[in-house]
N, C-alpha and C positions, 0 to 999 in steps of 0.2 A: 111301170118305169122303175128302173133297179139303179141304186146308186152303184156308185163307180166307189169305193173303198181308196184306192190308192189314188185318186184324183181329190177325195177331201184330206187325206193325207199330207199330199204335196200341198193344198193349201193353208190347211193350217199351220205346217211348218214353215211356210214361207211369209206369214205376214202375225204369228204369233209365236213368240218363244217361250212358250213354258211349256211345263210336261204334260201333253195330250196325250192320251193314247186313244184308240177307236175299236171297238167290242162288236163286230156284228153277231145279229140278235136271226137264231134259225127262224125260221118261217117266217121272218117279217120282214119288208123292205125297209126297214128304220137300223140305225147307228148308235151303237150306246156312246157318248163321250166324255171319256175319262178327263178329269181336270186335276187341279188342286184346291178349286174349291171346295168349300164344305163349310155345315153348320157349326155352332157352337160345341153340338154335343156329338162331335164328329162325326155324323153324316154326311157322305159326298154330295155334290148338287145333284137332281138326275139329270141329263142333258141330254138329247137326241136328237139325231139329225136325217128330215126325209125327204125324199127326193119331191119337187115339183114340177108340173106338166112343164112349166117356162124352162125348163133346165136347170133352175136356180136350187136352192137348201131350205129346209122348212126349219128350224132352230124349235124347239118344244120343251118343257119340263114336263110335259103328260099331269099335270095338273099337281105333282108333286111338292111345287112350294106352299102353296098354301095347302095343301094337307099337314105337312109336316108341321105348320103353322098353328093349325085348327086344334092341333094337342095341347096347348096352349090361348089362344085365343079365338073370341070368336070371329072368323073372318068376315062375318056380313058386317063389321062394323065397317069394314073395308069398302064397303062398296054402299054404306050410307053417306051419314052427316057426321060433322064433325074433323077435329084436326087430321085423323088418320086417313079418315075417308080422303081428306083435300092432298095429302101427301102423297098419297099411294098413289095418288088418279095423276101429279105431278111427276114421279120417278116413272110411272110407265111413258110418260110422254116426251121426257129428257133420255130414257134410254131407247126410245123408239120400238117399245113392247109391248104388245097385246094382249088382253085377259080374253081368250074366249070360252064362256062358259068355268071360269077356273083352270083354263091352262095358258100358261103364260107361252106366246110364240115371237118370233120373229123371223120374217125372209127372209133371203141371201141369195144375193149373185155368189159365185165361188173363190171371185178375183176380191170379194170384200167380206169373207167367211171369218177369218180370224178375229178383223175388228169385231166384226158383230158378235161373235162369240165371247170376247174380252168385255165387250159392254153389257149382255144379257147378264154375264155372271155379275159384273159389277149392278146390275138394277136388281138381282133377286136378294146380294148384297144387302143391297140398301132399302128393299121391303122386309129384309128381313128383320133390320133396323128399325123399321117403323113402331115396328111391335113394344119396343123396348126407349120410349119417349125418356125414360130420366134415364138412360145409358147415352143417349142422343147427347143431353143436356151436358154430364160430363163430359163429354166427347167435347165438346164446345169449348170449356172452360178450358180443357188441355191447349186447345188449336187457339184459342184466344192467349195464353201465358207462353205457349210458345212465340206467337207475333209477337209480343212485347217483347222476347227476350231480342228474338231477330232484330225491331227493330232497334233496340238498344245499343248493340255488340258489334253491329252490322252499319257501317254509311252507305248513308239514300242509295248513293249514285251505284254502290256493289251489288245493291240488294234486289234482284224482282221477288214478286211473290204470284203464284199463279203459272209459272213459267212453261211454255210453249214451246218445244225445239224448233227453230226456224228452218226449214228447206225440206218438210216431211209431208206429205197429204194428208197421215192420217196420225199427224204429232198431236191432235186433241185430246188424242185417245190414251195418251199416255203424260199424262201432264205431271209436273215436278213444283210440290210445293213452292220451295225458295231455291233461287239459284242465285250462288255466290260469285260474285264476280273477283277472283282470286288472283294474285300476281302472275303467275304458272299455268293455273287450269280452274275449267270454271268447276264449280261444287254443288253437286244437287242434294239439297235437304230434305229430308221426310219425316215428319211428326208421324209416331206409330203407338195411337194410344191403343190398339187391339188385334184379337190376331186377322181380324177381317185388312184391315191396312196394310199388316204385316207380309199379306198374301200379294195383294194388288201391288205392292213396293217391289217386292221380288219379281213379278211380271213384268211394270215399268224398265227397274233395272236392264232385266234380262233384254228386254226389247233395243234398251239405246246401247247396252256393249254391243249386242249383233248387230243394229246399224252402223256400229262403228263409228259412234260420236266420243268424242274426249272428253270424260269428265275424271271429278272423285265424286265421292259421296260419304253422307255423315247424316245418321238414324238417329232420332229420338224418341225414346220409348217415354211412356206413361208411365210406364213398369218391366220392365225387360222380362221379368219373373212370370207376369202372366202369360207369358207368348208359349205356347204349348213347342215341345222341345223341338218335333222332325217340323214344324210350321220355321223359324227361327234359326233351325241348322240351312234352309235355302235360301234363305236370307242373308245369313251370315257369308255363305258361299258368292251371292256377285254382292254386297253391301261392303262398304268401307267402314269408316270408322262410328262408332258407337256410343251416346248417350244412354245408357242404361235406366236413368227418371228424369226427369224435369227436377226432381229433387238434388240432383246432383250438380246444387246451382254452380259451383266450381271447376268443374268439370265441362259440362255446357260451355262457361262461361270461356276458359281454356282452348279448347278447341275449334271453338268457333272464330275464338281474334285469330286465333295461329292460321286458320283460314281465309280471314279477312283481310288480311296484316299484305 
């Protein structure tokens, strides 16, 4: 069975807006897929996509993350005891992904190819995270000093946290820290202590201009500085206005009433 190329094409573009592109691979019935994700150490994710008997898409990293992983740690610990093990066996099962043998997969109808692809990357994301438990911890502390500032700056009644666009099937999939309930237009917030959030933000983004929802938006970095430069300039392109740190308690502070107000 031979994939159809310009049929996962029109999928992707039509239920994922960021920059995919798709590599067919000579002698092989599989897809290479270009994304924007990538590791730390700028590695792209691998992603590929193969045809199955049902008609549907086989989603695969070819055993690639946890390789890339193994450079660094050792992965059986993944698949013992302990906190990682309990994490990891959790992120496969909130992104709806499968270890088989060391390759992480997941199915797909075509008509729900984008989500799925938007969430795989977000779960290899977040094992990739796993690895790095006191980067976690940080990561915590940010998203916790930001709630406080939110809730500070912000009255109850302006304020969700967790926010959900209403009237979308697959609005889950692209959720919005805080949304401001603003005199004018509402305001979606994004805490971005890293360039992994940094990525997923500009996705999000991308997704609600193309549906054509009304908003602004207003980024908060941990560090504006650590966001590696071409991560940050697609950012910058659908992102509004900008908190550069958390340390910028004036600035935050500014911005946010003028929002609120």
């Amino acid at each position: 069975m031979n994939l159809d190329v310009d049929k996962l094409r029109e999928a992707f573009s039509r239920s994922m807006c960021a920059s995919v592109d798709l590599h067919e691979r000579p002698g092989e019935d599989r897809v290479l897929i270009e994304t924007p994700f990538t590791f730390d150490d700028g590695d792209a994710y691998a992603l590929y996509a193969e045809p199955l008997p049902s008609g549907g898409v086989r989603l695969t990293d070819c055993g690639h993350t946890l390789m890339h992983l193994s450079y660094s740690l050792d992965v059986d610990n993944l698949r013992g005891e302990g906190n990682r093990a309990r994490l990891f066996q959790k992120v496969l099962a909130e992104g709806g992904v499968a270890d088989v043998d060391g390759e992480l997969v997941v199915e797909s109808s075509l008509d729900d190819l984008g989500n799925n692809l938007f969430r795989f990357g977000q779960t290899i994301t977040r094992i990739h995270d796993i690895t790095f438990l006191k980067r976690l911890r940080a990561e915590s502390t940010f998203y916790d000093v930001l709630k406080d500032a939110m809730m500070r700056l912000v009255p109850p009644e302006k304020l969700r946290e967790n926010y959900v666009v209403p009237g979308f099937p697959d609005a889950s999939q692209y959720p919005i820290d805080y949304r401001i309930d603003a005199k004018d237009e509402q305001v979606f917030v994004f805490g971005i202590p890293n360039k992994d959030k940094a990525q997923l933000s500009t996705i999000i983004l991308q997704h609600w201009t193309q549906a054509q929802v009304k908003f602004g938006s207003l980024l908060v970095f941990a560090n504006q500085e650590d966001i590696p430069r071409p991560v940050l300039a697609r950012l910058s392109n659908v992102g509004g206005e900008m908190v550069s740190s958390l340390d910028a308690t004036e600035d935050l502070e500014r911005k946010v009433k003028k929002r609120a107000a």
